[in-house]
C-alpha positions in Angstrom: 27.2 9.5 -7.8 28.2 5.8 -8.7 25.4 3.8 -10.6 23.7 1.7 -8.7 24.5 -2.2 -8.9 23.1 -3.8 -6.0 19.7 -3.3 -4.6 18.6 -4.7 -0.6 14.7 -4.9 -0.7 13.8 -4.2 3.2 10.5 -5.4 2.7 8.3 -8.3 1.9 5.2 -10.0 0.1 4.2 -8.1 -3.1 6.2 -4.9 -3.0 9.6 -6.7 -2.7 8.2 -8.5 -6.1 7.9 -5.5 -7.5 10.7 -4.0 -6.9 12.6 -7.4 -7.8 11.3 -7.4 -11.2 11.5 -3.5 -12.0 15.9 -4.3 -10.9 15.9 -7.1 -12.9 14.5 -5.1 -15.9 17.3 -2.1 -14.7 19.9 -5.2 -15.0 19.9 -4.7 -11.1 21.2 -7.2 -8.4 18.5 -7.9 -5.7 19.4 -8.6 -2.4 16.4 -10.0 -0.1 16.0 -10.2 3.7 13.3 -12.5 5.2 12.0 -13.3 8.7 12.0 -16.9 9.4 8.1 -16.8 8.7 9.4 -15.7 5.5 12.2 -18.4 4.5 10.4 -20.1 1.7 8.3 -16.6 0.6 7.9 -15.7 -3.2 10.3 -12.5 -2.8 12.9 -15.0 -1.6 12.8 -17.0 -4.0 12.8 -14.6 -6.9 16.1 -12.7 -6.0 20.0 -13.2 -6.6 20.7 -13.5 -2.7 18.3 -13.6 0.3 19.7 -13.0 4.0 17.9 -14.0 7.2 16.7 -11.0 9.5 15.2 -12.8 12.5 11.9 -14.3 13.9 8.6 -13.6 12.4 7.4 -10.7 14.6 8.4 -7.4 12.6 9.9 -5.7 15.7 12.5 -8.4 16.0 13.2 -8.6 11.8 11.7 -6.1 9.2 11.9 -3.4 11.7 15.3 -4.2 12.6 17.3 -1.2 11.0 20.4 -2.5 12.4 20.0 -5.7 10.7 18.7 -4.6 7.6 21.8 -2.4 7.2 24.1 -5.5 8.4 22.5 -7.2 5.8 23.1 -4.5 3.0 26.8 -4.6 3.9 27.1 -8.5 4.2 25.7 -8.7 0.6 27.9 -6.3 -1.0 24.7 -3.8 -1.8 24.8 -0.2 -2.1 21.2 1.0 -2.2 18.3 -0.2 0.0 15.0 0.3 -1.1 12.1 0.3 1.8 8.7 -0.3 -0.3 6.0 0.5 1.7 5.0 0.4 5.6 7.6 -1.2 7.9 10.5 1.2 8.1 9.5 3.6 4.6 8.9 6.3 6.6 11.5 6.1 9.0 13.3 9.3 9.3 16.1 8.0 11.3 16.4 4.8 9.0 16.8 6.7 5.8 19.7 8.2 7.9 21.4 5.3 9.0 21.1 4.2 5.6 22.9 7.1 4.3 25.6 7.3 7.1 26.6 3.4 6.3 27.5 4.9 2.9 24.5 3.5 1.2 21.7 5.3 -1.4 18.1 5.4 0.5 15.9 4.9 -2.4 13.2 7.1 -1.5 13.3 11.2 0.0 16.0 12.8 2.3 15.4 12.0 6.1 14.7 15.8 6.6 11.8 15.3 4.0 10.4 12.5 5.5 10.7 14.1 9.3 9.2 16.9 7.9 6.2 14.8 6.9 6.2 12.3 9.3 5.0 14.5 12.4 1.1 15.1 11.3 0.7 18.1 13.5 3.7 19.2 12.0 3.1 19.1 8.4 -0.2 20.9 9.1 1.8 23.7 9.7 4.0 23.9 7.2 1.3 23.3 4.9 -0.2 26.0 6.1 2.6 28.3 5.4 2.9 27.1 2.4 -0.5 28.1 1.7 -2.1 24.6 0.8 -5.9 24.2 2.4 -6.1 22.2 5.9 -9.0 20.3 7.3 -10.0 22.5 10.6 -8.4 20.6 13.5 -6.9 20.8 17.3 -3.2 20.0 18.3 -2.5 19.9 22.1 0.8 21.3 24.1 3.3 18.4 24.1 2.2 16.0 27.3 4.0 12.7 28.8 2.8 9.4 27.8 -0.4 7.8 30.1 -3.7 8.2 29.6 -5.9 11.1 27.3 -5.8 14.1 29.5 -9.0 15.3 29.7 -9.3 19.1 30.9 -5.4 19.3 30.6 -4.9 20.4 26.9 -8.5 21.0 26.2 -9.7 18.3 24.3 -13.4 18.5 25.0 -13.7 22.2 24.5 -11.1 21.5 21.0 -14.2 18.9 19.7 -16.9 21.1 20.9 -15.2 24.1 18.9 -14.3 21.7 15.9 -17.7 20.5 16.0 -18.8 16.8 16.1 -18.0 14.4 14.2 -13.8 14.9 14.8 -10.9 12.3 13.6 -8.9 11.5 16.7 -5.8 11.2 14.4 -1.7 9.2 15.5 0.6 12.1 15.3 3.1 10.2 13.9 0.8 7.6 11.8 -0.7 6.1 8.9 -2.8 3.2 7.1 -5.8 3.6 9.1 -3.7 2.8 12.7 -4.4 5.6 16.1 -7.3 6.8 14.1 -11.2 6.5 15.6 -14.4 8.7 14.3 -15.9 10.4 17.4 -19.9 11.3 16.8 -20.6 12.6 20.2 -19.4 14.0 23.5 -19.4 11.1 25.4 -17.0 9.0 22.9 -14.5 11.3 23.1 -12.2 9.9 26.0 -12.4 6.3 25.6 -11.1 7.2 21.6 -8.4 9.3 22.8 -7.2 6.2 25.3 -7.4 4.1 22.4 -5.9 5.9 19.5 -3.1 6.6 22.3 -3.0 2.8 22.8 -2.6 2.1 19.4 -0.1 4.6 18.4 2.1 3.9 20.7 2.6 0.1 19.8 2.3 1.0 16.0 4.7 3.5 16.2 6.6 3.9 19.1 4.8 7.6 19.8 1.3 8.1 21.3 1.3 11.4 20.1 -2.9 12.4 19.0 -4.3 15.4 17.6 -7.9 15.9 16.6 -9.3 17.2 13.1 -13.0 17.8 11.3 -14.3 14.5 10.1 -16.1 15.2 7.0 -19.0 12.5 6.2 -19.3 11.4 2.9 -16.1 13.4 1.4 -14.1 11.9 -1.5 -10.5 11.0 -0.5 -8.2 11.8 -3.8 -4.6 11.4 -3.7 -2.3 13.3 -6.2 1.4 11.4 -6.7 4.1 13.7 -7.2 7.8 13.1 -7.8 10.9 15.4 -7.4 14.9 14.9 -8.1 17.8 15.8 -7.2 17.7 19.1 -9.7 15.3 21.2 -8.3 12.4 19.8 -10.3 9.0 18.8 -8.7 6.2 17.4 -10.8 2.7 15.6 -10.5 1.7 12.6 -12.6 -2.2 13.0 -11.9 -4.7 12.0 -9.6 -5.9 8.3 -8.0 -9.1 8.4 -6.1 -9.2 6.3 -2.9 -12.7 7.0 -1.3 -13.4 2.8 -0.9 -12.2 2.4 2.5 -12.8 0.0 5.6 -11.1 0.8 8.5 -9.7 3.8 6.8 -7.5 1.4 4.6 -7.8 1.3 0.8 -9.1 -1.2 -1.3 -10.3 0.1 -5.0 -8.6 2.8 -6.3 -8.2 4.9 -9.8 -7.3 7.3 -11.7 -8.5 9.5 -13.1 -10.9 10.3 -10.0 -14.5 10.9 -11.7 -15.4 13.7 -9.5 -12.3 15.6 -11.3 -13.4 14.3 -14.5 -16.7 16.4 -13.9 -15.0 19.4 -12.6 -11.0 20.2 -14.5 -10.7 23.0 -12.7 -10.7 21.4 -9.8 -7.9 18.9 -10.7 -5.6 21.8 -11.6 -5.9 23.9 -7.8 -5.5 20.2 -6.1 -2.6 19.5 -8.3 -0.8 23.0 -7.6 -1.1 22.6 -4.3 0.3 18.9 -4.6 3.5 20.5 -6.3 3.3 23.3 -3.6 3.3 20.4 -0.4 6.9 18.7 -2.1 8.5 21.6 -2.8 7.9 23.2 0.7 10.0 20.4 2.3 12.6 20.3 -1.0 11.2 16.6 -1.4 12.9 14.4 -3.6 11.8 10.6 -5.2 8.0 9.4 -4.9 5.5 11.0 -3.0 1.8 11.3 -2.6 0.0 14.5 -0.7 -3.3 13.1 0.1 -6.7 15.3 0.3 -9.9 15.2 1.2 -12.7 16.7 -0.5 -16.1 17.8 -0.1 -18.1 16.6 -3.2 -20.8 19.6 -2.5 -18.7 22.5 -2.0 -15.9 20.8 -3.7 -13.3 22.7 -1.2 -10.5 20.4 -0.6 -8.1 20.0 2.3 -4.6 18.8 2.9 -4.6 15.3 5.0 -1.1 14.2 5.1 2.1 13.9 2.5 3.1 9.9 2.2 7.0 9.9 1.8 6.9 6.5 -0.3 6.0 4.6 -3.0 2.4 4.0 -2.6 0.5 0.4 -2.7 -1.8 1.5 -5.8 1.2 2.8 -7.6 0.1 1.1 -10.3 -2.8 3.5 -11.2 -0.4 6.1 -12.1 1.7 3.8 -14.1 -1.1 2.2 -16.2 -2.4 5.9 -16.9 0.8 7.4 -17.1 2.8 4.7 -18.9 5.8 5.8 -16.8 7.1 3.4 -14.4 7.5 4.5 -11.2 9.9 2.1 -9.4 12.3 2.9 -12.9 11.7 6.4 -12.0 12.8 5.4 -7.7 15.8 3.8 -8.7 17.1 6.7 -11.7 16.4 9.7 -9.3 18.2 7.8 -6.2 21.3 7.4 -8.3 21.6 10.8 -9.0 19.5 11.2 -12.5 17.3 14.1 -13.4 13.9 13.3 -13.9 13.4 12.8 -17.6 10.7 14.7 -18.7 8.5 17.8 -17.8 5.3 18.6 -15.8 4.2 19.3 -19.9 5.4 16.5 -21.1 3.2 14.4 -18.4 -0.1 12.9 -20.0 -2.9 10.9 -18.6 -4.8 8.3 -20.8 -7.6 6.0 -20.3 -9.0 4.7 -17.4 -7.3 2.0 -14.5 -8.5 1.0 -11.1 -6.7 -1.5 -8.5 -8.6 -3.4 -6.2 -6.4 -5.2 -3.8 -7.0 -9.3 -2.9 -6.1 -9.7 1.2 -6.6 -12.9 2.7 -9.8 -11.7 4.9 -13.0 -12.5 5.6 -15.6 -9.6 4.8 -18.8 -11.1 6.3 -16.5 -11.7 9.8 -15.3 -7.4 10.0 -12.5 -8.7 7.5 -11.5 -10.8 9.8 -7.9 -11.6 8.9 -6.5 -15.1 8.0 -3.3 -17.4 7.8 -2.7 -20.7 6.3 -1.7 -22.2 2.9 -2.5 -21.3 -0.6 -4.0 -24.3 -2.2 -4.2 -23.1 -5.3 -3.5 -19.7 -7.2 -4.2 -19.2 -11.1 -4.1 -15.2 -11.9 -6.4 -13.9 -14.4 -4.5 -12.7 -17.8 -5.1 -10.5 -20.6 -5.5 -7.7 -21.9 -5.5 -4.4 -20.1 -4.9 -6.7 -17.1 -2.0 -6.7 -14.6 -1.9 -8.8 -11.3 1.1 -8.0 -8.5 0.8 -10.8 -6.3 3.0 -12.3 -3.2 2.1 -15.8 -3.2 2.0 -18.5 -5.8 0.7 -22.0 -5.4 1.9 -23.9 -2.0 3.1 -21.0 0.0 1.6 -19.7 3.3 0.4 -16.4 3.9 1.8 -15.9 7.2 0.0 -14.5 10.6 2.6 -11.9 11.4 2.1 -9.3 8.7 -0.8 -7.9 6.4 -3.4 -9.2 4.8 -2.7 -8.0 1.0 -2.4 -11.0 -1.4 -2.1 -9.6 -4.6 -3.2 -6.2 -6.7 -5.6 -6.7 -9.4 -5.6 -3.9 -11.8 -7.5 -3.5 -15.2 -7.2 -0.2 -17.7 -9.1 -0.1 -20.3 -9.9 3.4 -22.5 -13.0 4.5 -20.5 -14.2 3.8 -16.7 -16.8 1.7 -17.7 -14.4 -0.6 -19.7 -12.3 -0.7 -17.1 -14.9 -1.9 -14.5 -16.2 -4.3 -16.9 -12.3 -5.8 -17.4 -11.6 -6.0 -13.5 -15.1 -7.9 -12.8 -14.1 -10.2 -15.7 -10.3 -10.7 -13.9 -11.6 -10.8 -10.3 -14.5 -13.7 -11.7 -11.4 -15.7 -13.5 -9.1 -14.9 -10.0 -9.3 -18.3 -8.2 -7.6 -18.7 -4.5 -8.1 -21.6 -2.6 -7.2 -22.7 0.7 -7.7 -19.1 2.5 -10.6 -16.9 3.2 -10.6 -13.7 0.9 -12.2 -11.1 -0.8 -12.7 -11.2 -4.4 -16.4 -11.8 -4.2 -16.7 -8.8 -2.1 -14.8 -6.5 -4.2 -16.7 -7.6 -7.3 -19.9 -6.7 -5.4 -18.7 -3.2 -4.0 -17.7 -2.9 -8.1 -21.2 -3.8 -9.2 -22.9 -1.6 -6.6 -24.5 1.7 -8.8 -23.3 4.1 -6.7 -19.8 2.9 -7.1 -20.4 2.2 -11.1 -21.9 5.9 -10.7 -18.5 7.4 -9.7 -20.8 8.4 -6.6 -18.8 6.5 -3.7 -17.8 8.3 -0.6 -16.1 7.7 2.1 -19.0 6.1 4.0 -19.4 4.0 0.8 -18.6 1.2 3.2 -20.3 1.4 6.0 -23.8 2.7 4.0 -24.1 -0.1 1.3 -21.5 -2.6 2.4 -22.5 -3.4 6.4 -24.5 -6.2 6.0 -22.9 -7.9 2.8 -22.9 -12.0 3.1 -21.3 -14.2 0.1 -23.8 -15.5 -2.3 -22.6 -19.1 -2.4 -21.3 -21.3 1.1 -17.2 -21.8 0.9 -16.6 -25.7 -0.2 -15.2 -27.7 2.2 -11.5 -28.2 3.5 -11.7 -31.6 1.9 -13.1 -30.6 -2.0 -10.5 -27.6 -2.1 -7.8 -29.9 -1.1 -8.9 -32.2 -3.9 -9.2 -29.7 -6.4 -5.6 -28.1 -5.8 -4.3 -31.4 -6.0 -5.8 -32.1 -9.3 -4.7 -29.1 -10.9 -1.0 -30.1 -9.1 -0.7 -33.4 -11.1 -2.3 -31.9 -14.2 0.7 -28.8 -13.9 3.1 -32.1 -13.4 1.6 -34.0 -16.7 2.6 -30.7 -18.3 5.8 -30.3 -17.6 8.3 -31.1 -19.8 10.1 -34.1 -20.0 14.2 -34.3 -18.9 16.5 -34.9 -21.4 16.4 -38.3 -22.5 13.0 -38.8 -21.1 13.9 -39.6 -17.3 11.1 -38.9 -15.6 12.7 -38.2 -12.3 12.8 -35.0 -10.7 16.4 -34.6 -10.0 16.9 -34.7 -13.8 14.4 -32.1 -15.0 15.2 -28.6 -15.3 12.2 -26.6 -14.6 13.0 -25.4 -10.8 12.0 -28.5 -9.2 12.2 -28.2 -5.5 11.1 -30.4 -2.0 7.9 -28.8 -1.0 7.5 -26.1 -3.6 4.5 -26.2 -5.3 2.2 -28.2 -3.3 1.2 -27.5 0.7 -2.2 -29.2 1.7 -3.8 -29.0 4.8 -7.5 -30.5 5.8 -9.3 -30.4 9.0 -12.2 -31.8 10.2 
């Protein structure tokens, strides 16, 4: 295979930034595609050559595989990288892809197929031997409305036993999942869950599975090449969830830390998920655990890179986006499952542009002002500087805080100190909220489950009101003309802004907006 030259990033916000940075560090060309929401985004901005995809909406741009490929070939690329969400695990993308004579950066289509049917992968994991939570997979039906009695769905949740997971066949993220507690719950979930499927994935498909109260959700990442080789690199605990999404995460997870033996049967039958569908590139076979029997069961294989990637890497010291690129090209994987050690301690907590006390209500609008903690043992992956707007099309996620320090509690104590010095104006978000969920002593415990949320974090308000429009307006402004008294003076001390050579540019940098 040809070493890669050019990479198209079919993606946005903070992943594409990512991915920009670990190319440029390869010596990498980026190529970057943006919706018209997008024009002026930080992703754009940072690579060699941006091309327009189409109106905000994602259906009509970033899910656009025809475009995205156009794209590829109008900017000379010859590897498109997905990141996360959108089209990642798009089965019939990574094909196209492949067939326009471009490297998918990321597994084989049959790999992600494989994967991407839920009900499906239950059954080869089965075979393959790897635990399964108990669950109920109806006879193929035509789209419409839950049939009730035709597929046996109320005799499948009597025999599961209450509470069941009404799960999308063919999803992810938290999106065609509800939590059913009783009988009478049961159909308008299915209608909904249907409902939701369908428009977040173009397939209604449900299937039903045990929902285990108060379990631990730990995620082993695992990576395979072309050369037959299949490894883990550890664990990342994810059991801080609203809505079933993420929002702390680490590694190592400290129910593993208490039992070893544990870690090694989860991580064996992480290897034994990837190799029973000859995976390839980055992976992560999810699990969910019961922290009282401590039997652990298969949930679904994510055929990506991961948003709290960055666990692994801090542990690790590997980089996993390097490691993406290298395999895609061809390259073995460069080390062993024995040569892969763990050190210290790293969490991520992700910074979305939401409103906790309103059911993370989500928000749009300008960034007034952005100023990223630093130091050591401190990273921050963010998607927005200073004067952009966080667009109402897409996600939430702002940025990724994450800390590492040599033990958990001097990793906690590091990411309260970076989320405290982490100051975003101009938008709701939720960096008071994820310093208290830190502080909480059954999270500092290493205790939090998967109700974490809903048992300790229902009725959380912020401690202080949000200033007004008017005084965060002022503020950004201030720090804007301070940032302009410290920029360097043009050659020959013209003070105009043509003449300087710092990036100047109409609009960038400063975007305020008050209402009364």
């Amino acid at each position: 295979m040809k070493p890669l030259k050019t990479v198209l990033i079919a993606n946005r916000g903070e992943i594409a930034v990512r991915i920009i940075r670990a190319c440029r560090e390869l010596r990498l060309r980026t190529v970057a595609v943006y919706s018209e929401a997008d024009r002026d985004a930080l992703h754009v901005r940072l690579a060699d050559e941006a091309v327009p995809i189409g109106p905000p909406p994602p259906r009509e741009s970033y899910l656009r595989a025809d475009r995205l490929i156009e794209a590829a070939r109008e900017a000379g690329a010859d590897a498109v990288h997905p990141g996360y969400g959108f089209l990642a695990e798009n089965a019939d993308f990574a094909e196209a892809v492949t067939a326009a004579g471009l490297v998918f950066v990321g597994p084989p289509a049959a790999a992600i197929r494989a994967m991407g049917s839920k009900t499906g992968a239950r059954a080869l994991m089965e075979q393959a031997g790897v635990p399964v939570v108990p669950g109920f997979h109806p006879p193929s039906l035509p789209p419409g409305p839950s049939p009730l009695g035709r597929g046996g769905w109320e005799e499948a949740a009597d025999r599961i036993g209450y509470p069941v997971l009404v799960k999308a066949a063919a999803g992810g993220g938290g999106r065609g999942m509800r939590v059913v507690r009783a009988p009478g719950a049961l159909a308008e979930a299915l209608d909904s869950a249907r409902r939701e499927a369908a428009g977040a994935f173009g397939d209604d498909a449900i299937f039903l599975e045990k929902y285990l109260d108060r379990a631990r959700h730990i995620e082993f990442q695992v990576f395979g090449d072309a050369h037959g080789q299949v490894v883990h690199l550890f664990e990342r605990e994810c059991s801080v969830q609203r809505r079933h999404q993420k929002i702390v995460e680490e590694s190592p997870a400290p129910l593993l830390e208490q039992h070893p033996g544990l870690r090694e049967q989860m991580a064996a039958a992480a290897v034994a998920a990837a190799r029973a569908v000859n995976y390839q590139n980055a992976g992560t076979v999810e699990f969910i655990v019961d922290p009282d029997t401590r039997a652990f069961y298969f949930l679904e294989m994510n055929t990506r890179l991961q948003v709290e990637h960055p666990v692994t890497e801090a542990v690790t010291g590997l980089d996993l986006v390097h490691l993406q690129l290298r395999v895609a090209a061809g390259e073995p994987l460069p080390f062993t499952q024995a040569q892969v050690t763990a050190r210290g301690h790293a969490l991520e907590c992700r910074v979305c542009a939401e409103d906790p006390a309103q059911d993370f209500l989500p928000a749009g609008g300008p960034v007034l002002l952005a100023r990223e903690p630093h130091g050591p043992g401190v990273r921050v992956d963010a998607g927005f500087q200073t004067g952009d707007v966080v667009p109402a099309h897409y996600d939430s996620l702002l940025a990724k805080v994450i800390a590492s320090a040599p033990t958990r509690a001097e990793a906690l104590r590091r990411m309260d100190a970076a989320l405290a010095r982490y100051v975003l104006l101009g938008l709701p978000n939720n960096l008071d909220y994820l310093r208290a969920v830190l502080a909480h002593p059954e999270f500092q415990a290493g205790q939090a489950t998967t109700r974490f949320i809903a048992e300790h974090m229902a009725d959380w308000q912020p401690s202080t009101a949000r200033p007004p429009a008017a005084v965060l307006a002022a503020v950004a402004l201030a720090d804007f003309l301070a940032a302009a008294e410290r920029r360097p003076a043009a050659p020959g001390g013209d003070p105009s802004p043509w003449a300087r050579a710092d990036h100047f540019r109409i609009g960038n940098g400063l975007s305020l907006s008050v209402e009364r």
